[in-house]
PDB file of N, CA, C and O in Angstrom:
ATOM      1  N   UNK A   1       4.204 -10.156  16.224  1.00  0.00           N
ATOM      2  CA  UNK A   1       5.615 -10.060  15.925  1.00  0.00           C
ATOM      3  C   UNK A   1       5.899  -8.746  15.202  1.00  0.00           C
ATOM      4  O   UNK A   1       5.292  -8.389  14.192  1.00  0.00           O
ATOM      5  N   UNK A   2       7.023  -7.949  15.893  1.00  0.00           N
ATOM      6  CA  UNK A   2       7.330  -6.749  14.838  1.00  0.00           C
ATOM      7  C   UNK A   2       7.741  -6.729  13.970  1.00  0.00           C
ATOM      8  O   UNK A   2       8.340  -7.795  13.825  1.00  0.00           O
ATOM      9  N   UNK A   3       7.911  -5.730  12.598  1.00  0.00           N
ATOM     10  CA  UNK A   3       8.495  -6.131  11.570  1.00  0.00           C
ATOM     11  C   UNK A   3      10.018  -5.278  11.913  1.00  0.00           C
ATOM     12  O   UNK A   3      10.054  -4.450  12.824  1.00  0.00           O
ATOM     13  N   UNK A   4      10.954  -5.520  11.268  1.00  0.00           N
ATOM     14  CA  UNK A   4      12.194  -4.867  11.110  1.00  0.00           C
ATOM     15  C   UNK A   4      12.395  -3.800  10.279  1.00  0.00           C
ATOM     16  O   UNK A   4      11.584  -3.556   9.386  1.00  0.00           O
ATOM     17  N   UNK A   5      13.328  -3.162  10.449  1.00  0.00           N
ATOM     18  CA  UNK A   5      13.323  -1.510   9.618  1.00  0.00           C
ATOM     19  C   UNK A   5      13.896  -1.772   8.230  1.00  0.00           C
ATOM     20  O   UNK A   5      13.787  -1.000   7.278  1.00  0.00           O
ATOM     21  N   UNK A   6      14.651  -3.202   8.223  1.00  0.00           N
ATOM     22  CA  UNK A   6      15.102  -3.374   7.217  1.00  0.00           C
ATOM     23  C   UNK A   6      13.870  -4.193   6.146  1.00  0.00           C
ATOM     24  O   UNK A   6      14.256  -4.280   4.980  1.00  0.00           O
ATOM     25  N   UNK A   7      12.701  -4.685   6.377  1.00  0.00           N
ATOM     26  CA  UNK A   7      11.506  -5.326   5.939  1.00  0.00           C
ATOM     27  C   UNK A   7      10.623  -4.084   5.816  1.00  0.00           C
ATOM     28  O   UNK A   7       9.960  -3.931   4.791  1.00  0.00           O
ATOM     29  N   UNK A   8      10.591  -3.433   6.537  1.00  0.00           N
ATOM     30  CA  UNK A   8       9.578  -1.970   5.597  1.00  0.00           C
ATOM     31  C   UNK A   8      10.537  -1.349   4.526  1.00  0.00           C
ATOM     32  O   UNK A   8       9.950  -0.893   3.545  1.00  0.00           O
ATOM     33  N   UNK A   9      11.608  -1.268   4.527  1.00  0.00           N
ATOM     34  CA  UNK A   9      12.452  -0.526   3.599  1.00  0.00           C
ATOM     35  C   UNK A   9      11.934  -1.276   2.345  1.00  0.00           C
ATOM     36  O   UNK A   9      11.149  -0.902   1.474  1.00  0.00           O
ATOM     37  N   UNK A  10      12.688  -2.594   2.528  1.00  0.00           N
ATOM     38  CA  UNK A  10      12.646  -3.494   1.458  1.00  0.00           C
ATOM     39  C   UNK A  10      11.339  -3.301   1.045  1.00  0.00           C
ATOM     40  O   UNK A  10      11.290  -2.516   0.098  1.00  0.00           O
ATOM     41  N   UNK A  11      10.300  -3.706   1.388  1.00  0.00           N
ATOM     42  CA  UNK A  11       8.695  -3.173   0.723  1.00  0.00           C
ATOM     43  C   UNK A  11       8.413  -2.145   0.271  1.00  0.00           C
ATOM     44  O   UNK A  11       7.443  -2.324  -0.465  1.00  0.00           O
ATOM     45  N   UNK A  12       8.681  -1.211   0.281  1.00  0.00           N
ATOM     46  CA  UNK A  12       9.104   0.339   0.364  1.00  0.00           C
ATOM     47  C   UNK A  12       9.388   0.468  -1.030  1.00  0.00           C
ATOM     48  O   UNK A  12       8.665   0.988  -1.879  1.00  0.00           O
ATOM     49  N   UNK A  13      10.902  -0.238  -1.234  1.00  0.00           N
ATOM     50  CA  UNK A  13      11.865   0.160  -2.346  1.00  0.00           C
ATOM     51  C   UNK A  13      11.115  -0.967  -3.266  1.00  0.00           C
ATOM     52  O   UNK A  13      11.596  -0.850  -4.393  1.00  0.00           O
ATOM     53  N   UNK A  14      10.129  -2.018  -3.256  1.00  0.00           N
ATOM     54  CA  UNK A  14       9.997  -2.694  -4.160  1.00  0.00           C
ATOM     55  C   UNK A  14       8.891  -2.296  -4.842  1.00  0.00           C
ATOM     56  O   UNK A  14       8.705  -2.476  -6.045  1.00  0.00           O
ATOM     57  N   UNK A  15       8.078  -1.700  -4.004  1.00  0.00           N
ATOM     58  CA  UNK A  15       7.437  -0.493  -4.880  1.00  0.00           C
ATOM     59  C   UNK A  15       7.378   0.601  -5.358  1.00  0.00           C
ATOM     60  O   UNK A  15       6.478   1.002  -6.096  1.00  0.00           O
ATOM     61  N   UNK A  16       8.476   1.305  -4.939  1.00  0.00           N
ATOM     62  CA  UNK A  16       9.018   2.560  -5.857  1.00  0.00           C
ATOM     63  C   UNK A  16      10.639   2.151  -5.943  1.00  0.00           C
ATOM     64  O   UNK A  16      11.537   2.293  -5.113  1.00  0.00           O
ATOM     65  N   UNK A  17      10.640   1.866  -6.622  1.00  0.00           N
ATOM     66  CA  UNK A  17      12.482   1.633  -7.186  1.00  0.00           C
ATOM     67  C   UNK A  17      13.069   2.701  -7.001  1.00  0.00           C
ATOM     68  O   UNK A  17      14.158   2.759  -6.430  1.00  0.00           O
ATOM     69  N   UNK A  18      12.445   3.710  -7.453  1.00  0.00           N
ATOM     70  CA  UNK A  18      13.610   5.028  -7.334  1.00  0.00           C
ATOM     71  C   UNK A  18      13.113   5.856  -6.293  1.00  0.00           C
ATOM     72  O   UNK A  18      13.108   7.066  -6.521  1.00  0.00           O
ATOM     73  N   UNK A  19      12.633   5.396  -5.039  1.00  0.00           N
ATOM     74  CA  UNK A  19      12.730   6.048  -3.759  1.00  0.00           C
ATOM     75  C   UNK A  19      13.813   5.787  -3.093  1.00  0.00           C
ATOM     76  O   UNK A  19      14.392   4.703  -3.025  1.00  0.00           O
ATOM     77  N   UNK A  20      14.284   7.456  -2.257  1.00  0.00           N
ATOM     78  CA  UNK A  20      15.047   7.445  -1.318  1.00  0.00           C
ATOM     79  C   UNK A  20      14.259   7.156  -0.264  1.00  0.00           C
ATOM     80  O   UNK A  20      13.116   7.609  -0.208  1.00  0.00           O
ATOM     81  N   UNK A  21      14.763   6.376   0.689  1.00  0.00           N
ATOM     82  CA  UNK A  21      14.260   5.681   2.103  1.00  0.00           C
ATOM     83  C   UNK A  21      15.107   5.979   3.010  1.00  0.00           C
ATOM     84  O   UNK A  21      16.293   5.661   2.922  1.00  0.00           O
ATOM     85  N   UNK A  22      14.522   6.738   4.165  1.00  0.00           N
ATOM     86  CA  UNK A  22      14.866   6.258   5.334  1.00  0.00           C
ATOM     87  C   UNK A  22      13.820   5.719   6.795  1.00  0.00           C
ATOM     88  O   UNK A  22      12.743   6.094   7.260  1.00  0.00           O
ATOM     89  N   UNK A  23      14.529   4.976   7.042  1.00  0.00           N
ATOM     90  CA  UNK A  23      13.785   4.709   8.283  1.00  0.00           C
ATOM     91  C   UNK A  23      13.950   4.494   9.894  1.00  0.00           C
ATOM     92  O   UNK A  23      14.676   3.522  10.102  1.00  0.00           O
ATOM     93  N   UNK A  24      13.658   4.888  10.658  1.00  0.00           N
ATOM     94  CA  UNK A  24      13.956   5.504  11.983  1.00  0.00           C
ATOM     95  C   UNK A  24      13.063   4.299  12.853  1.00  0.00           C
ATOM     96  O   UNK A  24      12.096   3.763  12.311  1.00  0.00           O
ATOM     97  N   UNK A  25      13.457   3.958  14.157  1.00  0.00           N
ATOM     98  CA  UNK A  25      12.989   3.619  14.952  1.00  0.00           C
ATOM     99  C   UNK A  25      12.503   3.854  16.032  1.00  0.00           C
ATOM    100  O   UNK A  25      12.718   3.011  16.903  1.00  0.00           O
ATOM    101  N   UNK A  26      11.898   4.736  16.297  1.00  0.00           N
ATOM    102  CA  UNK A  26      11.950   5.761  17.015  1.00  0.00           C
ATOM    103  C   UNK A  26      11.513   5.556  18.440  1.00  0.00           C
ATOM    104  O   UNK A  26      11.253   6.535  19.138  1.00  0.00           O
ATOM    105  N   UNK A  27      11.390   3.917  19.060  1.00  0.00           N
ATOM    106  CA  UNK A  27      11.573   3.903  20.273  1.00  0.00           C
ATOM    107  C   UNK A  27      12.431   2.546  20.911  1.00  0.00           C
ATOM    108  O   UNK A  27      12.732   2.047  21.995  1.00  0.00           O
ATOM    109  N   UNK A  28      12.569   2.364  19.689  1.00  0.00           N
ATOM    110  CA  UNK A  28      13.749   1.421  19.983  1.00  0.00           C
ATOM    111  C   UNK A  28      12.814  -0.073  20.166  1.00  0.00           C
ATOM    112  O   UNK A  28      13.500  -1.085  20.300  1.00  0.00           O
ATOM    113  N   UNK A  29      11.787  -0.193  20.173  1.00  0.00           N
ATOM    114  CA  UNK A  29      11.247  -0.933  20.224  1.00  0.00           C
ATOM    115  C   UNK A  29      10.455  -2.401  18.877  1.00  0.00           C
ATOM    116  O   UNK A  29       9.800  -3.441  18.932  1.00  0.00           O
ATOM    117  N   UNK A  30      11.043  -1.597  17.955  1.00  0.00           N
ATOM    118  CA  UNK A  30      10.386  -2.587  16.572  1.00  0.00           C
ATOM    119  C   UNK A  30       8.703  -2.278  16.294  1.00  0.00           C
ATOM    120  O   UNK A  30       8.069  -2.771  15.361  1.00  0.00           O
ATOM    121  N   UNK A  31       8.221  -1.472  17.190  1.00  0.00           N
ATOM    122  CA  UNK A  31       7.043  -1.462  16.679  1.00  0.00           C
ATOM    123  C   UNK A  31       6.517   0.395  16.061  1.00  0.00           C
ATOM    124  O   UNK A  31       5.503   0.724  15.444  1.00  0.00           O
ATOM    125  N   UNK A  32       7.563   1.170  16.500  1.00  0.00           N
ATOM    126  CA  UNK A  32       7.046   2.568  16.187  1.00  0.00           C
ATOM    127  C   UNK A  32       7.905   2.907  15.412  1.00  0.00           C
ATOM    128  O   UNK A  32       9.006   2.904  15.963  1.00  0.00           O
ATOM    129  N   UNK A  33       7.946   3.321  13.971  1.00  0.00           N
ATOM    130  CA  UNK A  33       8.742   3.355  12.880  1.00  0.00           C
ATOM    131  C   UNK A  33       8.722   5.419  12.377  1.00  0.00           C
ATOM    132  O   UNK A  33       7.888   6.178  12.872  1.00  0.00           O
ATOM    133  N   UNK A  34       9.404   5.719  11.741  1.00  0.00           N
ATOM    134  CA  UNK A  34       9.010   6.888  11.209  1.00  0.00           C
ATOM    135  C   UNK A  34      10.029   6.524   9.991  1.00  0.00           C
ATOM    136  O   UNK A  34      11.128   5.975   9.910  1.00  0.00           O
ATOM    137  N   UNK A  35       8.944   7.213   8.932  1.00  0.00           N
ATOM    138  CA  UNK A  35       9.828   6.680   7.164  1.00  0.00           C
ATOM    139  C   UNK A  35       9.457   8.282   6.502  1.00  0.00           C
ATOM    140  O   UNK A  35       8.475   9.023   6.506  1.00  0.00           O
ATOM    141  N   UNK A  36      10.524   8.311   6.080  1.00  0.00           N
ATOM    142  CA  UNK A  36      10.901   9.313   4.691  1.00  0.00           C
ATOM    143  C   UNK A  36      10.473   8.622   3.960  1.00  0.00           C
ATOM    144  O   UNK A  36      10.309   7.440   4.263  1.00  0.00           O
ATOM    145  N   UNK A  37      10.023   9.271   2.314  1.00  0.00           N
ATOM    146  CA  UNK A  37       9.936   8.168   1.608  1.00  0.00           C
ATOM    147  C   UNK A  37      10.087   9.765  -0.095  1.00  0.00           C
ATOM    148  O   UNK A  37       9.200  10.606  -0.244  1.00  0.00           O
ATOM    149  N   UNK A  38      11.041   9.714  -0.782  1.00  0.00           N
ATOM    150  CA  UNK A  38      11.123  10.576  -1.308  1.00  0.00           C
ATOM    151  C   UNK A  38      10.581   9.861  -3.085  1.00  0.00           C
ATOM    152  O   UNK A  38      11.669   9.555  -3.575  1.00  0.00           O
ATOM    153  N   UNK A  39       9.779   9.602  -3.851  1.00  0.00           N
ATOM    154  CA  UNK A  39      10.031   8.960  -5.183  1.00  0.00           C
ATOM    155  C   UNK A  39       9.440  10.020  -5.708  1.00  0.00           C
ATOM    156  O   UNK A  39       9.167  11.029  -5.058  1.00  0.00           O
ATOM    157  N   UNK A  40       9.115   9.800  -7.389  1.00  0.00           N
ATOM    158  CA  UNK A  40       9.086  10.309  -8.216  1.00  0.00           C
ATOM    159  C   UNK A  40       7.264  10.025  -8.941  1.00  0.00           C
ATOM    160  O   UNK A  40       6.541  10.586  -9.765  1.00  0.00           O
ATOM    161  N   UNK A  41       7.187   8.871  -8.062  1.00  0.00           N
ATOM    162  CA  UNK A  41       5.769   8.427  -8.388  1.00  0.00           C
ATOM    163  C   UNK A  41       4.967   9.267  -7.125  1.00  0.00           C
ATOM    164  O   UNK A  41       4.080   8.625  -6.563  1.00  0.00           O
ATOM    165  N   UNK A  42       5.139  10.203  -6.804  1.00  0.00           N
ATOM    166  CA  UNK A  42       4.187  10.927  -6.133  1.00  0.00           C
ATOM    167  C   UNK A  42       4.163  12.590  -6.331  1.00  0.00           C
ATOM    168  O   UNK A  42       3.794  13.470  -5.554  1.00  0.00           O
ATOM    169  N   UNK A  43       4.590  12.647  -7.400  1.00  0.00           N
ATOM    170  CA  UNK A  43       4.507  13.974  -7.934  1.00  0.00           C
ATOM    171  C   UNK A  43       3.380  14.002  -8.667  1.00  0.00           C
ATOM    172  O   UNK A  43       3.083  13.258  -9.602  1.00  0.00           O
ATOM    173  N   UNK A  44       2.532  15.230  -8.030  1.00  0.00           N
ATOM    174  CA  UNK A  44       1.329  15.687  -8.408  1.00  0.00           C
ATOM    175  C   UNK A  44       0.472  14.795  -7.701  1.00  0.00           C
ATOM    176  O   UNK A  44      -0.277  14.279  -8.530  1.00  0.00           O
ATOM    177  N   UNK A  45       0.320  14.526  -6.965  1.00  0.00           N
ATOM    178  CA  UNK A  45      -0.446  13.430  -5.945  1.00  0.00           C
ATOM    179  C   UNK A  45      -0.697  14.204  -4.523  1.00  0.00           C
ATOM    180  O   UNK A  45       0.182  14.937  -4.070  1.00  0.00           O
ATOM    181  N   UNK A  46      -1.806  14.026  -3.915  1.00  0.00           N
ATOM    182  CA  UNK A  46      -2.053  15.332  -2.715  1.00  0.00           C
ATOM    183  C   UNK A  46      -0.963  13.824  -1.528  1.00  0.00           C
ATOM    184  O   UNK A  46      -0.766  12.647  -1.830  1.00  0.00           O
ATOM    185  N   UNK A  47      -0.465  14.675  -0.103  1.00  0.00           N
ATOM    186  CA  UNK A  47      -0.401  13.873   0.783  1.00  0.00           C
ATOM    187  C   UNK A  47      -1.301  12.951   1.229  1.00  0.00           C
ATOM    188  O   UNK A  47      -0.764  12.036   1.854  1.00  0.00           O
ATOM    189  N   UNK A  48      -2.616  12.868   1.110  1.00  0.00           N
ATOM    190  CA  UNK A  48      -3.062  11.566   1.395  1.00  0.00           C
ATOM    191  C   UNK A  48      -2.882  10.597   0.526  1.00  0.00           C
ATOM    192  O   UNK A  48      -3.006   9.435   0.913  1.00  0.00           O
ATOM    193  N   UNK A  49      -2.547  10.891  -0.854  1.00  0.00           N
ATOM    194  CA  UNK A  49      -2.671   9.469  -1.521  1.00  0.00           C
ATOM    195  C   UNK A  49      -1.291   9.083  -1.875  1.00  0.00           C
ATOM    196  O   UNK A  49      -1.003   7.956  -2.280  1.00  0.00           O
ATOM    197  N   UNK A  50      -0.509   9.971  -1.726  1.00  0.00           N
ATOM    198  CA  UNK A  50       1.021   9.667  -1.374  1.00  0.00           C
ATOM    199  C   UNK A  50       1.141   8.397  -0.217  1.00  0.00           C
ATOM    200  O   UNK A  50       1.614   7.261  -0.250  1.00  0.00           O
ATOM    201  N   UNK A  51       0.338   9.359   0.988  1.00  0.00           N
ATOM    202  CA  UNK A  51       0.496   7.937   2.059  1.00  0.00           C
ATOM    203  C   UNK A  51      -0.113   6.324   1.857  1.00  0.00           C
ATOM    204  O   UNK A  51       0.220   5.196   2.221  1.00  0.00           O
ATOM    205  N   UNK A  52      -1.650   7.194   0.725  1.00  0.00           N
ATOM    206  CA  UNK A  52      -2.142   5.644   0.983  1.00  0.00           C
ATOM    207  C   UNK A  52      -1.341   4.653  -0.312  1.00  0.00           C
ATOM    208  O   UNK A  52      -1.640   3.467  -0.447  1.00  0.00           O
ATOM    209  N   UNK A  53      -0.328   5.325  -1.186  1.00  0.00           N
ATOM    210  CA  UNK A  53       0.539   4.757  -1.852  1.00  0.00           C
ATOM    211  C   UNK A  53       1.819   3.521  -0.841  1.00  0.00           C
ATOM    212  O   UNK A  53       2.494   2.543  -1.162  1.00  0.00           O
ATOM    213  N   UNK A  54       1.679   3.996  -0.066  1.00  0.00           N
ATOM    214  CA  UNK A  54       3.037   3.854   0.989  1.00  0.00           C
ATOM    215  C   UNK A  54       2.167   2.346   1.870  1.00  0.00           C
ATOM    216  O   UNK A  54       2.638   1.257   2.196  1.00  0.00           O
ATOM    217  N   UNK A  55       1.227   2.725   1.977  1.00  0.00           N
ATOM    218  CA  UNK A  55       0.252   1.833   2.920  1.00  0.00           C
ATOM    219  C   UNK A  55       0.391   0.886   2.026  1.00  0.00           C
ATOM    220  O   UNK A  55       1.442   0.274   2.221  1.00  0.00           O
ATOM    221  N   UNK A  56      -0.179   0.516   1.176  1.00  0.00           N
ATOM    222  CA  UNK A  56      -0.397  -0.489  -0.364  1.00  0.00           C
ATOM    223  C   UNK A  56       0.832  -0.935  -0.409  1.00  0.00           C
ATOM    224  O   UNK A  56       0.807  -2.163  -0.490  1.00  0.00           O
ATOM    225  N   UNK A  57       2.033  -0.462  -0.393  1.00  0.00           N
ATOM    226  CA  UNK A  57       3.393  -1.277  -0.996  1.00  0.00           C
ATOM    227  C   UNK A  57       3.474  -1.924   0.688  1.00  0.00           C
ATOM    228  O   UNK A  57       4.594  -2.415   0.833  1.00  0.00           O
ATOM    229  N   UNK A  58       2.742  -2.046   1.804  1.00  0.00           N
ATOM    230  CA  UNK A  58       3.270  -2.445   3.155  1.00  0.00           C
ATOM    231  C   UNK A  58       2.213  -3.851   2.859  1.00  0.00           C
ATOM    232  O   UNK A  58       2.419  -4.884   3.496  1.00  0.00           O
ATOM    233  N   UNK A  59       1.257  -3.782   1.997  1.00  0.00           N
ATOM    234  CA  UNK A  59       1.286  -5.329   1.735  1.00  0.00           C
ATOM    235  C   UNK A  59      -0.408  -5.448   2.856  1.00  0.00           C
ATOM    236  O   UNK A  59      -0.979  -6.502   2.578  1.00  0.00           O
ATOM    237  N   UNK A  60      -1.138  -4.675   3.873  1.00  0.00           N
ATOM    238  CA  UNK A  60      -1.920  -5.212   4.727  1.00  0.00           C
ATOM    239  C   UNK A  60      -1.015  -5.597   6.124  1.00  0.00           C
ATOM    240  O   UNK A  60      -1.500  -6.405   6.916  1.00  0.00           O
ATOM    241  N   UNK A  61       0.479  -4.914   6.422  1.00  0.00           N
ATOM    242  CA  UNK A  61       1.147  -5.142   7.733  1.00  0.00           C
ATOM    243  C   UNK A  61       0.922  -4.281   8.347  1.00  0.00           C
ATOM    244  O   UNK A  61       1.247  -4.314   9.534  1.00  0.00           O
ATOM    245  N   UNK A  62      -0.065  -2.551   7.526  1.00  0.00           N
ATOM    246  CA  UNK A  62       0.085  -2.112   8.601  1.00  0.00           C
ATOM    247  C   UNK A  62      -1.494  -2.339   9.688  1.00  0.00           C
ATOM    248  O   UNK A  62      -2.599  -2.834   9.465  1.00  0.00           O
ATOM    249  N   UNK A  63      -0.778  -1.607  11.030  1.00  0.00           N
ATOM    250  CA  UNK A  63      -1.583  -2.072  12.138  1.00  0.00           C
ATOM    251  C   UNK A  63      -2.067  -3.167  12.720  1.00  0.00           C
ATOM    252  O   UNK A  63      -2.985  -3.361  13.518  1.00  0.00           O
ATOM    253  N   UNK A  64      -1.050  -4.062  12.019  1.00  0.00           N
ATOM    254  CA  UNK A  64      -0.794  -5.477  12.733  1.00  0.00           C
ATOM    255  C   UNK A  64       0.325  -6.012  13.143  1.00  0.00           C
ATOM    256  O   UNK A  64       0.650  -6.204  14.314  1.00  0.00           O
ATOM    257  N   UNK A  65       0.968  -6.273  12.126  1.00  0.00           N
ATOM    258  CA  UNK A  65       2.703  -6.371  12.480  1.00  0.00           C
ATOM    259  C   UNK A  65       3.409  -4.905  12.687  1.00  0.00           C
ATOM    260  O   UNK A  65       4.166  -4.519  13.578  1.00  0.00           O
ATOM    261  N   UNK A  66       2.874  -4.222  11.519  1.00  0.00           N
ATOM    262  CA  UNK A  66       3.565  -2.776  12.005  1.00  0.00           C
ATOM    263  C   UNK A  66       2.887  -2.098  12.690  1.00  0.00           C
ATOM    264  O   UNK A  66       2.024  -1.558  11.999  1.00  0.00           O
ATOM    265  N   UNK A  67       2.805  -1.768  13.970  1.00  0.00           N
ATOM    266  CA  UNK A  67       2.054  -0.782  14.893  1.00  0.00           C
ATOM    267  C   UNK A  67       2.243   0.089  14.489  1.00  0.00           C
ATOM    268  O   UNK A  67       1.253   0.291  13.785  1.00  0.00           O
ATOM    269  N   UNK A  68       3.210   1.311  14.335  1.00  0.00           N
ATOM    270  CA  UNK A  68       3.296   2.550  14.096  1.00  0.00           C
ATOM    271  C   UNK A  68       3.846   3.055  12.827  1.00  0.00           C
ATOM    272  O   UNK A  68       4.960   2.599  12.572  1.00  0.00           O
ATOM    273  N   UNK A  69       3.333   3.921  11.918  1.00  0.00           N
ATOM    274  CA  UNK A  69       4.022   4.361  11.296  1.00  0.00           C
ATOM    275  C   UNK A  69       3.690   5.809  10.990  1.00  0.00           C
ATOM    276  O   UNK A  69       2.582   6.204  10.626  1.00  0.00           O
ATOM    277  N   UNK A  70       5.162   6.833  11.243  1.00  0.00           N
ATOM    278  CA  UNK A  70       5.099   8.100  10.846  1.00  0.00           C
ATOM    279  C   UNK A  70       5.692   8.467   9.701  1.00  0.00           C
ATOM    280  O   UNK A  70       6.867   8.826   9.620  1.00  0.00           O
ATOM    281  N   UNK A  71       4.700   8.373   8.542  1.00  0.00           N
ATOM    282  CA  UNK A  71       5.305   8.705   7.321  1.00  0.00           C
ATOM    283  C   UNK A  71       5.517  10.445   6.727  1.00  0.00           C
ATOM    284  O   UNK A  71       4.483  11.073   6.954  1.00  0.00           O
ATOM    285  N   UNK A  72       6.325  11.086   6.219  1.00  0.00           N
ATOM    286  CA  UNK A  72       6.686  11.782   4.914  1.00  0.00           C
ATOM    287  C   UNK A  72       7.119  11.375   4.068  1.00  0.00           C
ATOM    288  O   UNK A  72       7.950  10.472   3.967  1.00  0.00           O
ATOM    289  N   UNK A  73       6.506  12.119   3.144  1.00  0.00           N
ATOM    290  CA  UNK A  73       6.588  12.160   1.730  1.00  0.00           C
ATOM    291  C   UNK A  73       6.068  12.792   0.673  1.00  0.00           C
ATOM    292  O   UNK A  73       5.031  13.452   0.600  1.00  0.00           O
ATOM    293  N   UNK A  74       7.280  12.407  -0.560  1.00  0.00           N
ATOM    294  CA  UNK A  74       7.478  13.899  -1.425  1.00  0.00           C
ATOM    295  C   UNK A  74       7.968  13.286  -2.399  1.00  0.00           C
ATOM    296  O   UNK A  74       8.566  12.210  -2.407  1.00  0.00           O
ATOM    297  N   UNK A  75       7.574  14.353  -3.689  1.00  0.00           N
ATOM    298  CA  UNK A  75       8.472  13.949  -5.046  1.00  0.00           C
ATOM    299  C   UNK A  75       9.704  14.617  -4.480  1.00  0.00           C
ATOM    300  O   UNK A  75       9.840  15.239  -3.427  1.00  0.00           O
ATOM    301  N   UNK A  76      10.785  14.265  -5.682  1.00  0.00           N
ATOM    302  CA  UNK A  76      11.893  14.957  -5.616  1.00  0.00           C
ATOM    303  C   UNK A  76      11.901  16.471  -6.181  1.00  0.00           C
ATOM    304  O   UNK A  76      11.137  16.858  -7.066  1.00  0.00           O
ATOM    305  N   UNK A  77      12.902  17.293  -5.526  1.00  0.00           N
ATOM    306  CA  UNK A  77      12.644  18.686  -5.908  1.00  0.00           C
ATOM    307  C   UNK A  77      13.481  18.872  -7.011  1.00  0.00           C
ATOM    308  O   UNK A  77      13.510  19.959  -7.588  1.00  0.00           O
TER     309      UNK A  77
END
């Protein structure tokens, strides 16, 4: 079962409160996602552990329920 864009957000934002989110669907299909993910808890953090921050708040959905995900991410400037 896919997850919804509005169920990664929500996971998303419940682990960084003060991230901006967006999230894209990018084939229309529920399973290939692409996420912005802008917080404040990843300043000074290299891009991999930014992502594997992002992975951890998805709970173990990804590559099961969530097939795809194309993440960025960044502190705020």
């Amino acid at each position: 079962m896919a997850m919804q864009a509005a169920e990664i957000e929500a996971m998303i934002q419940e682990a960084f409160p003060d991230a901006t989110i967006e999230i894209e669907d990018l084939r229309g299909d529920g399973d290939h996602y692409a996420a912005t993910v802008v917080s404040q808890a990843f300043a000074g953090k290299s891009r991999v552990a930014q992502h594997q921050l992002v992975y951890k708040a998805l709970k173990g959905k990804m590559g099961g329920e969530l097939h795809a995900l194309a993440l960025t991410t960044r502190a705020p400037a």
